[in-house]
N, C-alpha and C positions, 0 to 999 in steps of 0.2 A: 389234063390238069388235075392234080389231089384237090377232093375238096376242103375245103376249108373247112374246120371244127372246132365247137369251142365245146369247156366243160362245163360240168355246175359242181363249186366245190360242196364237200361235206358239213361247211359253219355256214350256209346260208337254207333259207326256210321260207315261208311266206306263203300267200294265197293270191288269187288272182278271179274278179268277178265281175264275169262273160255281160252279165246284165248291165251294170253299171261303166265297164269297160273301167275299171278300175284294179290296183293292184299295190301291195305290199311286199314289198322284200328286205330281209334280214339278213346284215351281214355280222353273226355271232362272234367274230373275232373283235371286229373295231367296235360292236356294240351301238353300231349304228342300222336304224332303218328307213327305206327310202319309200316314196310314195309315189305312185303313176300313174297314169291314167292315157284315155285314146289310145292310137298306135302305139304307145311304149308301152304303154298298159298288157297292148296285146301279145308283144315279143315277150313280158316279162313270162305272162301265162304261159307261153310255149315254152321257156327255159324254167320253170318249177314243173313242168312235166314230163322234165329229164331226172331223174333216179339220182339221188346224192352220188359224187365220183361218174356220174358219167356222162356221154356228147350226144350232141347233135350236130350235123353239119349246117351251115348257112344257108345251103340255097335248100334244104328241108323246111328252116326258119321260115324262110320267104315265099316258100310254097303256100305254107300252114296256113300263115297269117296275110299274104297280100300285100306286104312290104318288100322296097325294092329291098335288094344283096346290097346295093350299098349306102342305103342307110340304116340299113341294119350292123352293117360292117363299123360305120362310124360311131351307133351307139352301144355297140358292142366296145366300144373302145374306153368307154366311158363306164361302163356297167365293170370292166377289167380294172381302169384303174381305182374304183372304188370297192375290190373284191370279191365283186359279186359273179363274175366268173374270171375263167382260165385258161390259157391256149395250150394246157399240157396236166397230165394226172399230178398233182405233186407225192411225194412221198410222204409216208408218216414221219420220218425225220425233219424234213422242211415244214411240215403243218407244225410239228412242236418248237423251231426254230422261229416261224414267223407269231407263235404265242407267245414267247416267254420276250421277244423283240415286244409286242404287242404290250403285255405284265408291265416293260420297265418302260412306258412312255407312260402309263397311268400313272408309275410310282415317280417319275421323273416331272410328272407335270399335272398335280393334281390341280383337275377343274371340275367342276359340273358340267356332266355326261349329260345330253339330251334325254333323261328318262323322262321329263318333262310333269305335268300336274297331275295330283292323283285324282281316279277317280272311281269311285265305290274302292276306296283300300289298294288300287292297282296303279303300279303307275304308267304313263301312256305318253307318248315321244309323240310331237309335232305331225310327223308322216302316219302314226296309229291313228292320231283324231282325225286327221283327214281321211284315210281309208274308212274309218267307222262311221262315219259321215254320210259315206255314202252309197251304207248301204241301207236297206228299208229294214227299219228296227221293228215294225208289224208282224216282220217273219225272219227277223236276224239276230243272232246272240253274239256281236262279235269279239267279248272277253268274257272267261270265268274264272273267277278265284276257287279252287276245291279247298274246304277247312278239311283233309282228307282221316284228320284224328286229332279229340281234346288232347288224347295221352302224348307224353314231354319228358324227355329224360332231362327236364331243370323244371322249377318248382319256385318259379317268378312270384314274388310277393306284390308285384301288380297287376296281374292276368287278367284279359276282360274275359277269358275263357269261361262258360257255364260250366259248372263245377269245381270251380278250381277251389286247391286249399290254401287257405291264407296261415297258416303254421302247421307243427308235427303233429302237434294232438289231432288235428283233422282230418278226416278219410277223405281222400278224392272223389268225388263224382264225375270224373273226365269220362268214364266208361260209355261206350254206347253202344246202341244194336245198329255196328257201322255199315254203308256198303262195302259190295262182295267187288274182286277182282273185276270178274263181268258184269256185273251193275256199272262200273266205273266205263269197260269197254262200251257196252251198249252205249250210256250217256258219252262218251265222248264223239260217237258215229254220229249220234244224232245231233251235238254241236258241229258239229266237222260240217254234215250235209246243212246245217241253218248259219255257216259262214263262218263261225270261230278261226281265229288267227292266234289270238293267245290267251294262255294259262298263266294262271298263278295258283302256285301248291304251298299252302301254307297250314296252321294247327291250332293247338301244339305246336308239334314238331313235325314234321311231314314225316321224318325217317324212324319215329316212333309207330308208322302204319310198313303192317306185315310184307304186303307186294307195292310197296313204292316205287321199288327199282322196276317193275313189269308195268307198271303207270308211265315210271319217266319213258322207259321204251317203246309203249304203244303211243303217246304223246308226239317224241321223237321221229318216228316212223309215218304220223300222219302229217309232217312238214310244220308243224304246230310250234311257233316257240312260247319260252313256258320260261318265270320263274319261277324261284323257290326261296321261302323265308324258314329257314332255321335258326339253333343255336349252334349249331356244328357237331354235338357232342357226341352224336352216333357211323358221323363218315371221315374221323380222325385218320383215318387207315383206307377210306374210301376217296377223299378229294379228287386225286384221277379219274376213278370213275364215273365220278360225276361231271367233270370237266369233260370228257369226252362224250357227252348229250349236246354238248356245247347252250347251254344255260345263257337265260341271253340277261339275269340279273339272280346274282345270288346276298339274298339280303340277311347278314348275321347279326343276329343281337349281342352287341357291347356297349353296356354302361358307363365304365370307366376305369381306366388304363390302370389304377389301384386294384390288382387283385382280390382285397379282403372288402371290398363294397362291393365290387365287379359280386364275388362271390356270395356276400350277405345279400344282392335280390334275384340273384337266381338261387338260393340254398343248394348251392351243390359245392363244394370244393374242388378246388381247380379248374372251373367251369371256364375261366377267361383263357389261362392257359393251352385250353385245349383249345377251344374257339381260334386262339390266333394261331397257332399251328395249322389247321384248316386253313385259316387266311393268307396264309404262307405259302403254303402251296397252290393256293389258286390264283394268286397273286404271281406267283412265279410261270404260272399257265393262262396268262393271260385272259384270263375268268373277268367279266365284269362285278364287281360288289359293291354294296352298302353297308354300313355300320348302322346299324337302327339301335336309337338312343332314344327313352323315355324319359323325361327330366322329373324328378320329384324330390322328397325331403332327404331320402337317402343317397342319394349323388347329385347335388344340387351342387356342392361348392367343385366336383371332379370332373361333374358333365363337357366340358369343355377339353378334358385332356383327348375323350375319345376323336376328335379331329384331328390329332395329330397321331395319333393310329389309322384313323381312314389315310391319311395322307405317309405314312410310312409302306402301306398296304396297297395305297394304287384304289381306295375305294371312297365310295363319297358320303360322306357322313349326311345323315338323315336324322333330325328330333324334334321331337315330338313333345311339346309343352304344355297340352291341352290334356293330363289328365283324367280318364273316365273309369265308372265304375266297371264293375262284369252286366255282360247279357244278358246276367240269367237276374234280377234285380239286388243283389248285392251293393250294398252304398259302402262298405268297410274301406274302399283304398282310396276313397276320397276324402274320407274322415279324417283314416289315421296317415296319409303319405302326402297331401295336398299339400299346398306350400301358403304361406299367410302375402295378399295382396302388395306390401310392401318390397318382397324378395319377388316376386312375379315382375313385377316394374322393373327393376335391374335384369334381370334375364329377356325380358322385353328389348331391349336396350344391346341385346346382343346380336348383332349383323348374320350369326351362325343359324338363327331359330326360324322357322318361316314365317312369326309372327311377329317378325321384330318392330319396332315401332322407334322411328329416327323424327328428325326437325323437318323431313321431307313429307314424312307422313299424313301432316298435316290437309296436306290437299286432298286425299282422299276422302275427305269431307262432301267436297263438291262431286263427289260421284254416289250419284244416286241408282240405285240398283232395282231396275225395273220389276212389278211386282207382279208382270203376267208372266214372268219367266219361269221357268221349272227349276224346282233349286235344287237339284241333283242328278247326275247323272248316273247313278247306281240304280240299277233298274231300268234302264233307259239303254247304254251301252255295255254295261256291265251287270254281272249278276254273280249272288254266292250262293256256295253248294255246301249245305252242312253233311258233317260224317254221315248222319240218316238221310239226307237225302231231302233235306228243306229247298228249295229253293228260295232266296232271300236278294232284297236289294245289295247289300251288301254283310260284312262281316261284325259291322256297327249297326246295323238296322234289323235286328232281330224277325219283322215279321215274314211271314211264309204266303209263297205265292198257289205254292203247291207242291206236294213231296212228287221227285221221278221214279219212286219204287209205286206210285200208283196211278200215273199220269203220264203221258210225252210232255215233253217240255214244248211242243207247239200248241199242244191243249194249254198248260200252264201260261203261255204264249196268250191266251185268247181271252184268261181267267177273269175276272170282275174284279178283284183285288189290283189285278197289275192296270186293268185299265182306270183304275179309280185313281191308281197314285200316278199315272204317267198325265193324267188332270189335273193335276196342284200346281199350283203357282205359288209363290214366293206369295202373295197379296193374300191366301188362303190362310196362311199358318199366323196367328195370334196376331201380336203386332209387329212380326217380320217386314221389312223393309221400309217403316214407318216413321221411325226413328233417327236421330242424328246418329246413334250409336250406330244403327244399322250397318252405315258405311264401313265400319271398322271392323265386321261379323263375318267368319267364315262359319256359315250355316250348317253343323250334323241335326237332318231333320233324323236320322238315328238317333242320336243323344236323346230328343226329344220324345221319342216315342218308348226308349228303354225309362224314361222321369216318369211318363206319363200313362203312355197304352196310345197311344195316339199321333199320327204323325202330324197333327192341325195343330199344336201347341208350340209357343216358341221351347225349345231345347234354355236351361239353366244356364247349363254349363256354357253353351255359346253365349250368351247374353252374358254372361260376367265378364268373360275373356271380351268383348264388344265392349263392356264398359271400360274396361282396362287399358282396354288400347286408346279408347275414344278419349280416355281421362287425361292416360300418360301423353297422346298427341297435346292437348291444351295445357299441359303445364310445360310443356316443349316450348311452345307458341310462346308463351309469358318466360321463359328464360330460368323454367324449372328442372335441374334435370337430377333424375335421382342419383348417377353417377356420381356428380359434387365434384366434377374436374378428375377424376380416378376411372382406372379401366375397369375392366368387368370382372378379371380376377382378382382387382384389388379390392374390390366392394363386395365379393361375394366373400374374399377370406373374412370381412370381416362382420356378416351377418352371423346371427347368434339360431340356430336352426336346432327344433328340438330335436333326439334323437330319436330314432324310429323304433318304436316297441313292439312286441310279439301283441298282431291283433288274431279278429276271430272273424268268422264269413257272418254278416247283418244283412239278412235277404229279406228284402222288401217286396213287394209286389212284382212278380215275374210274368212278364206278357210275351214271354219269347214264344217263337213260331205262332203264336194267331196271327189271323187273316186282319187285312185293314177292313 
């Protein structure tokens, strides 16, 4: 009798941990990933330790792991018809036939992809928090975001980037004494061996860093899935390429579907057009993406078209309405680009934002949000990597746990900083959770420590956005609504919004990378 074999195709990735008897697998076409555990747990480990493109036979499987042949056979049926493997090598031809099939169900039926809530800046699907869950975060790192370079071939007049310039006359300080190719490989070994499952390569621009392409590849090769947030402006001629890492989220910056706004806040000309040509062909490749959308004075009445570009493109529009300044203490883009409390309400008001605020909203009143809770998970499940080599909660919370060019990250692991803040409680920080407003607050104890030096202080900018919502809820309540019976683009054509003027960087007190 032949034995029976299955494969492991080339779009799936994932990890698998012995200790926990738990398991992630990614299936980078449908963009979906699943989560296991016990016995299934233990088949998945055996099928991620077959070589992309290649087999194992079944009763090998059942050797391995102690499972009978046929219930491995039946879950194997399952594991097939959800992609995650193959009873046959397919061709390059049929992998780009079952993509571009793949492209036209996103563009055909735009919905919300399970990439699920963010957390330190990354976002994380239902079956990721489960896998991260369980493993021991004392000695596990299991997501990192690499800021892999300030330098940007676009010149965003809202950048929270240190350095960045806020007009021509300004010299950029994006420069830095970045890591090396091998600094990158070493630290990714030693995430790999403390659990790492996935990456996010963001900037800048990622594709503004020298060996990025020799990153995605060692990445790739370690079964690691990874996004990547750019502007697109440097892989116009690359998309393929980068499709064939099979990218399990590629996050494009597009403000709005108006070219000459599109282009006045990234100051580059042509900068949208090239971006949707990227979008084009990854869309056509069946690429998972997002539109990441910043809402402020300068595309406040257009911010809404970019939806109906996510949904042309097969991608899912992501924005972002909470405004902040830069990390390095720069206050300029919230000065000159914020929006006046009045036009915040009506955008409130819009179903699109994730902080929209409806007649239902009102009940989140009655949920109180316990104050021995940790009120982050950045630093906790996640962690960022500045170009020098900071380790940081996240890409919004500027402080440093400890550099990897002069530590392991298991020392940094052990640091006094990271245990101090893996201690905080929501009850810790000023009068977080104390509040009626509270309820209404999605807490950056970042924000608050970029205001302050300190991560013990309520965050500003959260608290106004808390009272906004808290306020917009009770005039809901009482039969107020700033709409006036009109939709959302019929109140924004007719807000009066000043127009945005050439400002200058107002650096205030900069506490980026000190220790808590």
């Amino acid at each position: 009798m032949v034995q029976k074999i299955i494969y492991r195709p080339e779009w799936t990735c994932g990890r698998y941990n012995p200790k926990a008897k738990t398991a992630i697998m990614y299936n980078l076409i449908s963009g979906v990933s699943s989560f296991f555990e016990s016995y299934s747990a233990t088949v998945i480990g055996e099928i991620l330790s077959i070589p992309k493109n290649g087999s194992k036979g079944i009763k090998s499987i059942a050797e391995n792991t102690g499972v009978a042949e046929e219930s491995i056979s039946d879950f194997l049926l399952v594991l097939k018809d959800n992609g995650l493997v193959t009873d046959r090598l397919l061709s390059k031809d049929e992998i780009t036939e079952l993509r571009r099939q793949q492209g036209k169900i996103y563009r055909d039926n735009p919905v919300q992809k399970d990439f699920g809530k963010s957390i330190g800046q990354v976002d994380m699907s239902s079956a990721e928090q489960l896998y991260a869950q369980s493993l021991d975060i004392s000695e596990s790192i299991p997501s990192v975001m690499f800021e892999l370079t300030y330098n940007c071939s676009e010149r965003c007049i809202h950048c929270y980037n240190s350095g960045a310039a806020r007009n021509d006359c300004e010299v950029s300080l994006r420069n830095r004494d970045e890591m090396t190719l091998d600094d990158y490989k070493r630290v990714i070994d030693q995430l790999y061996d403390m659990g790492l499952y996935k990456v996010c390569f963001s900037g800048g621009d990622p594709f503004s860093k020298p060996h990025i392409w020799e990153i995605i590849d060692y990445i790739y090769n370690k079964d690691i899935a990874f996004d990547i947030f750019t502007n697109g402006q440097a892989i116009v001629n690359d998309a393929e390429r980068l499709a064939c890492y099979y990218p399990r989220l590629v996050g494009l910056s597009v403000y709005s579907s108006i070219p000459e706004i599109h282009d006045r806040i990234t100051c580059v000309r042509g900068s949208l057009d090239r971006t949707l040509s990227v979008a084009d062909r990854l869309s056509n490749l069946g690429v998972n993406m997002a539109f990441k959308c910043v809402v402020f004075r300068t595309n406040v009445k257009s911010y809404r078209t970019v939806k109906g570009l996510a949904e042309k493109y097969g991608a899912i529009p992501q924005f972002e309405i909470n405004l902040t300044n830069g990390v390095d203490g720069d206050v300029s883009v919230v000065e000159n680009l914020g929006l006046p409390d009045d036009v915040m309400e009506i955008i409130l008001r819009d179903e699109i934002v994730p902080l929209y605020v409806g007649a239902e909203t009102a009940s989140g009143r009655k949920m109180k949000k316990p104050l021995d809770a940790h009120p982050c998970n950045a630093g906790v499940q996640s962690f960022s990597i500045t170009p020098e080599g900071e380790v940081q909660p996240c890409c919004a919370f500027p402080s440093s746990f400890g550099n990897i060019r002069d530590m392991s990250l298991r020392r940094i692991l052990q640091s006094e900083s990271l245990k101090k803040w893996r201690n905080v409680s929501i009850g810790d920080i000023g009068d977080c959770g104390r509040l009626e407003k509270c309820n209404f607050c999605f807490l950056c104890v970042g924000n608050g420590y970029i205001e302050h030096g300190t991560h013990l202080k309520s965050p500003q900018s959260s608290c106004h956005m808390a009272e906004l919502r808290y306020g917009l809820a009770e005039k809901l309540s009482e039969g107020k609504d700033p709409l006036m019976g009109k939709t959302i683009d019929e109140r924004l054509a007719e807000i009066d919004v000043p127009e945005t003027r050439e400002f200058g960087r107002n650096i205030k007190e900069n506490y980026r990378n000190r220790a808590l």
